[in-house]
Backbone atoms as SQL, in Angstrom:
CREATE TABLE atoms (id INTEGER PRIMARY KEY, chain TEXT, resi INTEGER, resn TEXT, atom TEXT, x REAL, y REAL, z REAL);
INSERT INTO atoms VALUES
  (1, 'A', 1, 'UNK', 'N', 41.110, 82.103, 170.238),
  (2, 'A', 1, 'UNK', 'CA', 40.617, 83.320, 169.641),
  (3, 'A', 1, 'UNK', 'C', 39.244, 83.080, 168.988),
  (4, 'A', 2, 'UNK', 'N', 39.157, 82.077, 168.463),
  (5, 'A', 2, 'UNK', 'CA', 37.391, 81.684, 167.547),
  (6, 'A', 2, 'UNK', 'C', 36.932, 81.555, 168.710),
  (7, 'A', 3, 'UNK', 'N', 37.333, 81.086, 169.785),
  (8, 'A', 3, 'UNK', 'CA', 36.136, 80.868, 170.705),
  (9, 'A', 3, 'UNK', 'C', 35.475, 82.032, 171.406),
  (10, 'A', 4, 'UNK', 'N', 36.607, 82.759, 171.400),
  (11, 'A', 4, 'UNK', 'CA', 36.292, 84.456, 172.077),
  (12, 'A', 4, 'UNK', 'C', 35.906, 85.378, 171.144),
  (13, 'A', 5, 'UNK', 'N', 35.721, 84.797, 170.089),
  (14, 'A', 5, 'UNK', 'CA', 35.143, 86.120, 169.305),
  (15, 'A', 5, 'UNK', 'C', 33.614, 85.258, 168.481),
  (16, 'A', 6, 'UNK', 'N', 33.556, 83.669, 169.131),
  (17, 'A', 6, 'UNK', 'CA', 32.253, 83.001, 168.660),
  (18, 'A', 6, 'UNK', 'C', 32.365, 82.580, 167.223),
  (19, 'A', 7, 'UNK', 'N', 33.106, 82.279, 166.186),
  (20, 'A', 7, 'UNK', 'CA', 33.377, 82.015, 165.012),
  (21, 'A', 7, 'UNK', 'C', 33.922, 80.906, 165.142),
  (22, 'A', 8, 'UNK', 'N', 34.507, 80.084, 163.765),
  (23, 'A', 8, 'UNK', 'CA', 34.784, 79.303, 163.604),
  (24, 'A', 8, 'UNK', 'C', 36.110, 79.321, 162.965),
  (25, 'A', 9, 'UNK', 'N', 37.197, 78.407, 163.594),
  (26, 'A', 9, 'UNK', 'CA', 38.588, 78.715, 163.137),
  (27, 'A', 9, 'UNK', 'C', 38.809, 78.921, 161.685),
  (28, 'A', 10, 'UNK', 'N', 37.982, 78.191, 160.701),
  (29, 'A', 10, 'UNK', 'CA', 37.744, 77.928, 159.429),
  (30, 'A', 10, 'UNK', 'C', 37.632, 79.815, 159.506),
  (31, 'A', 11, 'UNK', 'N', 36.589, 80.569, 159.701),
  (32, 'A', 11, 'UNK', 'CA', 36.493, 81.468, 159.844),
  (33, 'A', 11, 'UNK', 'C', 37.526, 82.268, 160.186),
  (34, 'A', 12, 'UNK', 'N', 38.128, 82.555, 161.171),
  (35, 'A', 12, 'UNK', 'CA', 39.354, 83.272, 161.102),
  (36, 'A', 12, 'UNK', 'C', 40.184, 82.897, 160.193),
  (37, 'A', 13, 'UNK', 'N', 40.568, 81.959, 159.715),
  (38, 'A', 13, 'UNK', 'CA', 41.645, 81.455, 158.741),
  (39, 'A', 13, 'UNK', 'C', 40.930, 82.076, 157.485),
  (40, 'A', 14, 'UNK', 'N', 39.878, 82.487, 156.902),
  (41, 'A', 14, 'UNK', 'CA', 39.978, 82.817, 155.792),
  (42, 'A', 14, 'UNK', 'C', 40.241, 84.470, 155.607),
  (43, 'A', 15, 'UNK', 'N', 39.508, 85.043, 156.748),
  (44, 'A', 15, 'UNK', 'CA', 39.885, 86.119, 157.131),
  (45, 'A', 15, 'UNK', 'C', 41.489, 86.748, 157.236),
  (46, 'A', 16, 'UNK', 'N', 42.311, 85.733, 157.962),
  (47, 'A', 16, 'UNK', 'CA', 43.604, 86.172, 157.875),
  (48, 'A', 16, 'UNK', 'C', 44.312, 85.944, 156.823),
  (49, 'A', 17, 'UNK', 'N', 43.475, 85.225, 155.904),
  (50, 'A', 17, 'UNK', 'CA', 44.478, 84.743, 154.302),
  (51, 'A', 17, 'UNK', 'C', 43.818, 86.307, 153.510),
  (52, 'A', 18, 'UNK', 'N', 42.419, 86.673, 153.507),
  (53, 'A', 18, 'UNK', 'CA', 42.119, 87.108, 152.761),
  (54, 'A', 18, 'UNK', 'C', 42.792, 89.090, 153.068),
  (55, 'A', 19, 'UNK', 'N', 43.274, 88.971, 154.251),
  (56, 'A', 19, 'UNK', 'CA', 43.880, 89.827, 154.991),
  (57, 'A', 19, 'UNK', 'C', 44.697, 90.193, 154.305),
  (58, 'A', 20, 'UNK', 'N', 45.744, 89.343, 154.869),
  (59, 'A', 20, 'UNK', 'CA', 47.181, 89.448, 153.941),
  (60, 'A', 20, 'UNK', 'C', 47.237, 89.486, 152.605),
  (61, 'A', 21, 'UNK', 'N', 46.767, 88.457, 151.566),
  (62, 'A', 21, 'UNK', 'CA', 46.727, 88.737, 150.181),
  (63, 'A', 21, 'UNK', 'C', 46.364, 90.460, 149.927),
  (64, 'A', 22, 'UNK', 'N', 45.198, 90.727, 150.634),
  (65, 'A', 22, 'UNK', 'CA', 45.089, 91.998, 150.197),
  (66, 'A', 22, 'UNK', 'C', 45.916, 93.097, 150.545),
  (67, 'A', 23, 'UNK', 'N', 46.637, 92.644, 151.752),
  (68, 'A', 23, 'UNK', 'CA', 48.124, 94.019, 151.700),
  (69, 'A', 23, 'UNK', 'C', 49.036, 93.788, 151.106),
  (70, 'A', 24, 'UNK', 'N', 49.230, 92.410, 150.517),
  (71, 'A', 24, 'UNK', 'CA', 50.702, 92.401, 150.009),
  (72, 'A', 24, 'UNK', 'C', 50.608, 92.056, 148.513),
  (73, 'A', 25, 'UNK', 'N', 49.420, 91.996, 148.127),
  (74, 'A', 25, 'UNK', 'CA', 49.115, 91.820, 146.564),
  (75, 'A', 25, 'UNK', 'C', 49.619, 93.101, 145.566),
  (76, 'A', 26, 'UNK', 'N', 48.128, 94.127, 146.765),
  (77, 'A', 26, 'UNK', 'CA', 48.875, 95.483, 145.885),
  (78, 'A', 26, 'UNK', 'C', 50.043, 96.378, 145.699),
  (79, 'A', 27, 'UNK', 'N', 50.590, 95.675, 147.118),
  (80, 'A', 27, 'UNK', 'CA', 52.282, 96.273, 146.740),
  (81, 'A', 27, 'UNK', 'C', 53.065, 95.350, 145.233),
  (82, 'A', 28, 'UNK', 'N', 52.206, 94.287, 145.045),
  (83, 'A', 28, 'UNK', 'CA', 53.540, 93.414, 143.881),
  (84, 'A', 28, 'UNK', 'C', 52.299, 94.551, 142.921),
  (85, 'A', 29, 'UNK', 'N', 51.352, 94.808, 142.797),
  (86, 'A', 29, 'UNK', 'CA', 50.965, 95.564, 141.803),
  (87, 'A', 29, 'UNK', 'C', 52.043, 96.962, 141.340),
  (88, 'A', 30, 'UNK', 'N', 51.773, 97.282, 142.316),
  (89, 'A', 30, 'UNK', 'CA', 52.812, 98.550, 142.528),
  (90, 'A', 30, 'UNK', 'C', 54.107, 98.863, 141.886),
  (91, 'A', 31, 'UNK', 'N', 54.468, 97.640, 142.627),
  (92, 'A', 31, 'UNK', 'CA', 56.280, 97.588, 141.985),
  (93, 'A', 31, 'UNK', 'C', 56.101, 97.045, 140.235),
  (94, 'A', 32, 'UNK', 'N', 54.939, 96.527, 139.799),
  (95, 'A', 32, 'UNK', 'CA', 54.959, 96.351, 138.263),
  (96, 'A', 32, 'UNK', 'C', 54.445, 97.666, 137.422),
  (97, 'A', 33, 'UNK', 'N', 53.595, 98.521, 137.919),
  (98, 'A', 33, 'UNK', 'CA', 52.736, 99.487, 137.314),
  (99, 'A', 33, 'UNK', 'C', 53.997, 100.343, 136.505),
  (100, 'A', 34, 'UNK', 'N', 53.728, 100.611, 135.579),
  (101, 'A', 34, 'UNK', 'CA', 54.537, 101.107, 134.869),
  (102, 'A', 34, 'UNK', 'C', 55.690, 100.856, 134.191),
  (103, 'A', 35, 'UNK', 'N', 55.951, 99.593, 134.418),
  (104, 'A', 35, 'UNK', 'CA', 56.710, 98.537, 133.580),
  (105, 'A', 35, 'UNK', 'C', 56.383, 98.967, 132.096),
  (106, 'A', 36, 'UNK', 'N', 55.529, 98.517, 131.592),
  (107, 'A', 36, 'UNK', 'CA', 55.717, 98.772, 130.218),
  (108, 'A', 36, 'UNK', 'C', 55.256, 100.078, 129.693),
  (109, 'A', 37, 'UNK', 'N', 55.512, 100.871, 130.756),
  (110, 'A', 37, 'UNK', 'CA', 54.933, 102.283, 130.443),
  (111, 'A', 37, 'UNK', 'C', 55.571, 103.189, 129.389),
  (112, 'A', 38, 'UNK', 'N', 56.698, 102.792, 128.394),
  (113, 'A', 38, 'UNK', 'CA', 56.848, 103.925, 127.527),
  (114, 'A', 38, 'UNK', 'C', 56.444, 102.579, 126.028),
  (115, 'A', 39, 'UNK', 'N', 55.028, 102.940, 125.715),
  (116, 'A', 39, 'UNK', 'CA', 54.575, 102.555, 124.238),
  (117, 'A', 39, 'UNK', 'C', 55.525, 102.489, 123.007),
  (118, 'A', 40, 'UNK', 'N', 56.418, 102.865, 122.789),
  (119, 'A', 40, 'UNK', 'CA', 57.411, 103.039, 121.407),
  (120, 'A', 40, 'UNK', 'C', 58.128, 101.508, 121.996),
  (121, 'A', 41, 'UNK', 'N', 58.528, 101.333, 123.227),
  (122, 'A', 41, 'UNK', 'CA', 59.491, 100.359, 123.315),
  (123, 'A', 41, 'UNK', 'C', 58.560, 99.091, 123.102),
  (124, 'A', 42, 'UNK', 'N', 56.964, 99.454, 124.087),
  (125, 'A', 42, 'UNK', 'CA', 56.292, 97.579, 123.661),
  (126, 'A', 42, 'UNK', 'C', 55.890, 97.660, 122.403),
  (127, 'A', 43, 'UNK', 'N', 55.485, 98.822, 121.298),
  (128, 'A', 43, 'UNK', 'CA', 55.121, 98.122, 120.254),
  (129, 'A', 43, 'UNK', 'C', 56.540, 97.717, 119.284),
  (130, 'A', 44, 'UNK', 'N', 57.777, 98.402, 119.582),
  (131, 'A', 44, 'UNK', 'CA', 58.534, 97.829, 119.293),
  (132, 'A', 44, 'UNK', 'C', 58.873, 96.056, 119.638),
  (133, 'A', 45, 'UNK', 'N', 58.985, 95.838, 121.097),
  (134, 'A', 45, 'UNK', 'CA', 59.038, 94.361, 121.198),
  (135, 'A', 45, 'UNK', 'C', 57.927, 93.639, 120.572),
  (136, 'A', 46, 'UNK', 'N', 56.818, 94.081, 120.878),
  (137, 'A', 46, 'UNK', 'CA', 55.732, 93.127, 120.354),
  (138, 'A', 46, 'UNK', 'C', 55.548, 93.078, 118.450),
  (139, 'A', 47, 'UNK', 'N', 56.263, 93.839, 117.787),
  (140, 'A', 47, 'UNK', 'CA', 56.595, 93.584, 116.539),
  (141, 'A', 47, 'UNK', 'C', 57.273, 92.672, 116.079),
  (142, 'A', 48, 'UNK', 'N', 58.237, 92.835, 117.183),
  (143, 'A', 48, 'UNK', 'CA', 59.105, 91.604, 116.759),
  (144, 'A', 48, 'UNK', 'C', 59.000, 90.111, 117.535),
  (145, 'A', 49, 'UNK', 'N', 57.326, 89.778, 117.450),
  (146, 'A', 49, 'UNK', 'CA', 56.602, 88.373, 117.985),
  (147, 'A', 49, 'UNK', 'C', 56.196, 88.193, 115.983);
């Protein structure tokens, strides 16, 4: 495939890392967003640090 597209495997390999991290990063974003979303409960926990 590097040879048919003239790049360097180094080259595709960062491409396909930087690929994936970026589809499957923002799904773990996703599934956290709103975790600590009701304020009364974190300043409650964080009071009691």
């Amino acid at each position: 495939m590097a040879k048919s597209k003239k790049v360097s495997r180094a080259s595709l390999i960062r491409k396909a890392v930087n690929d994936f991290l970026n589809r499957h990063d923002r799904t773990k974003e996703a599934e956290a967003f709103g975790l600590w979303g009701n304020i009364e409960y974190q300043d409650k926990v964080r009071s009691e640090w």
